[in-house]
C-alpha positions, 0 to 999 in steps of 0.5 A, spaced: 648 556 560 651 550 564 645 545 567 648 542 574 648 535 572 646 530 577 652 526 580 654 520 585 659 516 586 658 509 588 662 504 591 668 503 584 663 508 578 661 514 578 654 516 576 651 522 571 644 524 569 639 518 567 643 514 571 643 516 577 638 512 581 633 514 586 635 511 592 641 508 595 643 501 596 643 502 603 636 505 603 635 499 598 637 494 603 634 497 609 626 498 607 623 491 606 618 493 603 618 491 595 619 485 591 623 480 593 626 478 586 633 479 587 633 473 591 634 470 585 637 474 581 645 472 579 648 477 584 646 473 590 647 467 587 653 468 587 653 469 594 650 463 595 655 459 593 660 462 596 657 461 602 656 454 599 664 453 599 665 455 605 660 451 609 663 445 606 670 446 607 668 447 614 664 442 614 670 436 611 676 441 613 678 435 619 676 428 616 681 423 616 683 421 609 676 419 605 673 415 599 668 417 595 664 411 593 659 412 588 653 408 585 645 408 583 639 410 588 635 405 585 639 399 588 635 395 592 637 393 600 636 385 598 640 386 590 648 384 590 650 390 589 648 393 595 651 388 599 657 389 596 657 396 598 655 395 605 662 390 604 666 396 601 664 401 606 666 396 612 673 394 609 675 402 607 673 403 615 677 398 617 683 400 613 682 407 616 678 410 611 672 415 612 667 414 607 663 419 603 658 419 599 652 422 595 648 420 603 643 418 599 639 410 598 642 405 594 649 404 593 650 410 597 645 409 603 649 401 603 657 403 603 654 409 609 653 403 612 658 399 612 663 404 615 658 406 620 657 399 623 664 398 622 665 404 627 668 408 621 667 417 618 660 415 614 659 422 610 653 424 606 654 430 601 647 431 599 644 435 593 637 439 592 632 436 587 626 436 584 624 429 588 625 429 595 632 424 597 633 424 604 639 423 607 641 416 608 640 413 616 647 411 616 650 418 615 654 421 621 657 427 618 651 430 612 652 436 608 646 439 603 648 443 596 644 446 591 649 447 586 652 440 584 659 442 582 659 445 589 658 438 591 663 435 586 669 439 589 667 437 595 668 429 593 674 430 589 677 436 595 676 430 601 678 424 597 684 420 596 680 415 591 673 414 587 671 406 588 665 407 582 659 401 583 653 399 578 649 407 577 646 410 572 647 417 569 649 420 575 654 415 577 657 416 569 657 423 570 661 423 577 665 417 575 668 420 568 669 428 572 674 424 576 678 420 571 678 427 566 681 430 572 686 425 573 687 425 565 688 431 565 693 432 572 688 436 575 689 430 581 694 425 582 695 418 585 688 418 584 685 411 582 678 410 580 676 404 581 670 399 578 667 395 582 663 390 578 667 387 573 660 384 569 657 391 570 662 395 567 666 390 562 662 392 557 664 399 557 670 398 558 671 394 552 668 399 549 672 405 551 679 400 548 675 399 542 672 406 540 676 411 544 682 408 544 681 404 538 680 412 534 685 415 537 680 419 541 685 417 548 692 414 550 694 408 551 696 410 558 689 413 558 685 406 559 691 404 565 687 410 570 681 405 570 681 399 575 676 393 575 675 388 579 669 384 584 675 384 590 673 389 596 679 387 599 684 389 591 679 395 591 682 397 598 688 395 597 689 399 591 687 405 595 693 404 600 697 403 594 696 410 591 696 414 598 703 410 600 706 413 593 703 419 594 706 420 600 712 417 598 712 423 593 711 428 597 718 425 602 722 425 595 718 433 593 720 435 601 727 432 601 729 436 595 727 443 597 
């Protein structure tokens, strides 16, 4: 004798026997009633980033070309290193330039403030973590993300150059994605620059020494890295790279 097994096609699948649920999704997501554990369960959060991409494309569709400047929180509004951002930030307006950054204190919070009281685009990329971090008051364009590399698109998606001032761990993470993606040509005629010589000399006689003195990089490799003290050099610089690359894109339009 055949028994009628339960079945229900559902969305792409179809359904048979044990597997078939009691309910629908439509009943599922009109009754309130329940625990609200898939708010965090992986399905939504996929959506949640999606939804993160969205917001931030946007957001940062209609800047002006931009320059991501990096640099540690904990720098001090009366230390050298703030004074140079706030210098930075007010030279890159002045070439035309906006300026992005993590939005918060320190570096960030100083070179939001040279572009903004230079009358330049001051943006702010903020990120969710566990100690609260303001968004700096010199930010007016922010946008908040609770996924780190949603945000790390958005720094390389809107920048034509990452300027890297004296930071700690978060500063060495963004600085080393943005010079494998130009290792690897994920981005191209994209400088990154070193901004404190003092700071930063050690590593980069370190990266000779070991990187590329164990054949770990290329020669050419070291080239991706600019070092200087000279806000005017590191601006300059940029201008550089943006001419090449538009002159490229002329050569690259010319022959289709």
């Amino acid at each position: 004798m055949n028994t009628i097994r339960r079945e229900r096609r559902q969305g792409p699948q179809l359904l048979r026997g044990e597997m078939v649920p009691d309910s629908t999704h439509d009943q599922r997501l009109l009754d309130r009633r329940g625990p609200a554990d898939w708010l965090h369960m992986d399905p939504w959060r996929v959506l949640r980033i999606q939804a993160e991409f969205v917001e931030g494309f946007g957001s940062l569709a209609e800047l002006p070309p931009s320059v991501t400047v990096f640099g540690s929180a904990r720098t001090k509004p009366d230390s050298p290193d703030y004074e140079l951002g706030v210098r930075l930030g007010a030279a890159l307006a002045d070439a035309g330039y906006g300026v992005i950054t993590g939005g918060g204190p320190g570096c960030m919070e100083a070179a939001n403030k040279g572009a903004m009281e230079a009358g330049g685009i001051s943006v702010g990329l903020g990120i969710e973590l566990p100690h609260e971090q303001s968004m700096n008051e010199y930010v007016n364009l922010g946008v908040e993300f609770r996924y780190f590399f949603v945000r790390k698109t958005m720094f390389v998606k809107y920048s034509c150059g990452f300027v890297t001032l004296p930071g700690g761990f978060g500063t060495l993470d963004e600085l080393f994605e943005a010079l494998t993606l130009v290792q690897t040509r994920k981005v191209t005629s994209f400088p990154v620059i070193l901004m404190g010589s003092s700071f930063w000399g050690p590593m980069v006689d370190w990266i000779k020494s070991s990187l590329l003195g164990e054949g770990k990089i290329s020669p050419q490799d070291v080239d991706l890295i600019r070092v200087t003290d000279d806000v005017d050099e590191a601006v300059r610089i940029i201008v550089e790279a943006d001419r090449r690359r538009e002159q490229e894109a002329s050569l690259v339009g010319d022959a289709q």
